[in-house]
N, C-alpha and C positions, 0 to 999 in steps of 0.2 A: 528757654522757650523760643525765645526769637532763633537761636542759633538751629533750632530745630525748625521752625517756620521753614528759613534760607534755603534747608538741606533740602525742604521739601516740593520749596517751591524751582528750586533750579532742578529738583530732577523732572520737576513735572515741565519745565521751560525747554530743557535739553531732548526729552521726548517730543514733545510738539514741533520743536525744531527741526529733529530729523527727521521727522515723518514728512512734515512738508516741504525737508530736500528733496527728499525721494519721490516726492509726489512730482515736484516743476522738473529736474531732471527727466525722469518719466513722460511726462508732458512734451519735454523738447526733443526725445530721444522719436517715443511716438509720433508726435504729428510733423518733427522734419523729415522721418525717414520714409512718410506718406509721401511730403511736399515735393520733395527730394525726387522721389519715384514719379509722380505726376509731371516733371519736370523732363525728366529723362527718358522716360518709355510712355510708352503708345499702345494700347490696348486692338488686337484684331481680332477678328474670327476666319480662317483657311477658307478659304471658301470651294477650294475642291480636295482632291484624294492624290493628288499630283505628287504630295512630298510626303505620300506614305513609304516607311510606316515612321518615320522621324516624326511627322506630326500627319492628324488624321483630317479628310472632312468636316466641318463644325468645329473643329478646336480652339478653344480661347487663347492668345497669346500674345506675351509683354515684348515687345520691340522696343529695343532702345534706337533714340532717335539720332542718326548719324549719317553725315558727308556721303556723298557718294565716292569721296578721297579716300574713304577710311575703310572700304569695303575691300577683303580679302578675298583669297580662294578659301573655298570650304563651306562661307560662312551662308549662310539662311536669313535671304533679305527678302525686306518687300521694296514693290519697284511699281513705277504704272506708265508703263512706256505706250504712247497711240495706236506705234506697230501692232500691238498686241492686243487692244483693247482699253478701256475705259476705265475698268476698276483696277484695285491694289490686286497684284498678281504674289506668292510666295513663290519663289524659286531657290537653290544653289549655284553659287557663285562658286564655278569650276577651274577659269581661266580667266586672265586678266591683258588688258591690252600689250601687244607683243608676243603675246603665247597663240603656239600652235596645238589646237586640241584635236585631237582626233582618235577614233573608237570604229572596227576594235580590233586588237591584235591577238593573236592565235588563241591566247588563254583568256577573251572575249573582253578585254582589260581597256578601259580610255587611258589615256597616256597626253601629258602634258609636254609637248618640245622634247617627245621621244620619249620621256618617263614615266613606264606603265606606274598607274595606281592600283591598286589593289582599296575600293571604295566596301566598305567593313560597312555604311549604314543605306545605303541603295538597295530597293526589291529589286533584283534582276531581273532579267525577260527569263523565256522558257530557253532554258540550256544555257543557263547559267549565263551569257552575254552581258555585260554594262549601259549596250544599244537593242534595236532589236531590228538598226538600217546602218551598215558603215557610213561613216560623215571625216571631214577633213575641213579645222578650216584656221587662219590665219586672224588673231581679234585684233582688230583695229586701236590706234591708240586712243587712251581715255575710255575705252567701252571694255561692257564684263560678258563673258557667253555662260549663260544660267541656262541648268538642267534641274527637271524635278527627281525627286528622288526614288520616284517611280517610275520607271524608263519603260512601260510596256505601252502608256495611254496618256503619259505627260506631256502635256503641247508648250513646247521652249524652244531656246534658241534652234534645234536639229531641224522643226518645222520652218523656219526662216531665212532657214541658208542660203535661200535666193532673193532675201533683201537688199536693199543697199547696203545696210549695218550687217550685211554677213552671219547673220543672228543672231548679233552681239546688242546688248541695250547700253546706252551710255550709263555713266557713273550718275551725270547730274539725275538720272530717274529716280534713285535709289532713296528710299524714304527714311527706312531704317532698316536695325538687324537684329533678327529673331533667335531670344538669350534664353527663355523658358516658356512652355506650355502653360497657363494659369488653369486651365479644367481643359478635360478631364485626364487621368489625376496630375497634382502640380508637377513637375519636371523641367532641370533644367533640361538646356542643348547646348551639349559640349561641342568646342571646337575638333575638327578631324587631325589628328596627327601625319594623316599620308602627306599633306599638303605642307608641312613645316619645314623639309626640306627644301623645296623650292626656294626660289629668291622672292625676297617679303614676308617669308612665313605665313602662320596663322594670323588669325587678330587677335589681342585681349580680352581676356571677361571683363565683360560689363560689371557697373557694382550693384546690378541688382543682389545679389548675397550678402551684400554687408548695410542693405537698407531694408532687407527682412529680420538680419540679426538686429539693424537699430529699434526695429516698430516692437520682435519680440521682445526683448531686452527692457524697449522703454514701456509695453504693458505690464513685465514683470514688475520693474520699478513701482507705478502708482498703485500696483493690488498689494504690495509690501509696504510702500507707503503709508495708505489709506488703512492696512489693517494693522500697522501698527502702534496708532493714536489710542483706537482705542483697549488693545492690549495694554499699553503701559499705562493706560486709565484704570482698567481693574487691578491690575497688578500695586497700584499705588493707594486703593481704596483702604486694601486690611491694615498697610503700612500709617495712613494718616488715624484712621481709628485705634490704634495702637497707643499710636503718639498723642491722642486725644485724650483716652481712658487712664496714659500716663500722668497728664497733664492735670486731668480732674483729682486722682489721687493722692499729687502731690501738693494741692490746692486746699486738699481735707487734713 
């Protein structure tokens, strides 16, 4: 009888157990991969149609927070240079200091220190263009020249070109860089490959992807957890009434 007690009581200890791994697991998976994410990115909303159609008007979007050191070509930053205005601006980070950018060449192409790109996520102008004004200019060291990615009504660096910065914005403006749309609907933003030949490359994804896999991951965990307590509670019920009705039996 006792030896039966043992059996019954460690299976019922061993269940409890791993339900409340699964649960604290679950728990640290979910609220670091929040924490984690709070720490790292920045919540905006676009606030014009500049950088259609990559991202729209009103769009919601997670920025991670980085250097203005760390800012590539390609990438989709926000920035809030005075030149410019007051609030957070989103722009593309086309050129970097020492590059010569200029647009546009027969097949209406910008072209970085002579090397057309062929830009796969820009609305063109009418007839196909990359601009919709030839421009030529020379960026300064330490500064970026950002274009939106709607080149017919985008006010960026092209409008600037007669600042002193050439209308390029320094690195230190740069707040962060735009990794995913959060509404409407979630999406990341991929890096451009045009720009990966160039010297510097692209930049790295961000880890927003693997702190969405932690948050789902870790809600799986505690609803497996938490529904597994008391599964092996009924599952163990017939088993002790069993052993009960055995026990009375062998008692008569």
């Amino acid at each position: 009888m006792s030896r039966a007690g043992r059996t019954k009581d460690g299976r019922g200890r061993l269940g409890s157990r791993l339900s409340g791994l699964l649960v604290a697991v679950g728990c640290v998976l979910f609220l670091g991969g929040f924490a984690w994410g709070a720490i790292e990115y920045q919540p905006y909303t676009v606030p014009t149609g500049s950088m259609t159609p990559t991202v729209h008007a009103g769009d919601k979007v997670l920025a991670q927070r980085i250097s203005g050191a760390d800012a590539h070509r390609g990438d989709v930053v926000v920035f809030k240079d005075p030149e410019w205005g007051d609030l957070p601006m989103v722009k593309r980070v086309v050129a970097v200091g020492g590059d010569t950018v200029a647009c546009c060449d027969k097949q209406g192409r910008m072209s970085v220190d002579g090397k057309p790109l062929a830009e796969p996520y820009i609305d063109k102008t009418p007839g196909g263009r990359a601009s919709t004004e030839n421009y030529s200019a020379k960026v300064p060291s330490g500064e970026l020249f950002m274009l939106g990615d709607e080149r017919t009504t985008s006010l960026d660096s092209r409008v600037h070109l007669q600042d002193k910065q050439k209308g390029a914005v320094p690195r230190s403006e740069v707040r962060a860089r735009v990794d995913a749309i959060a509404w409407p609907p979630a999406s990341m933003i991929a890096r451009p490959h045009v720009f990966a030949a160039l010297p510097g490359g692209v930049s790295s994804p961000g880890p927003l992807r693997v702190m969405l896999v932690a948050v789902v991951a870790g809600a799986v965990l505690i609803f497996v957890g938490a529904a597994l307590g008391p599964l092996l509670a009924r599952r163990e019920r017939p088993r002790q009434a069993t052993a009960r009705s055995g026990e009375t039996a062998g008692a008569r």
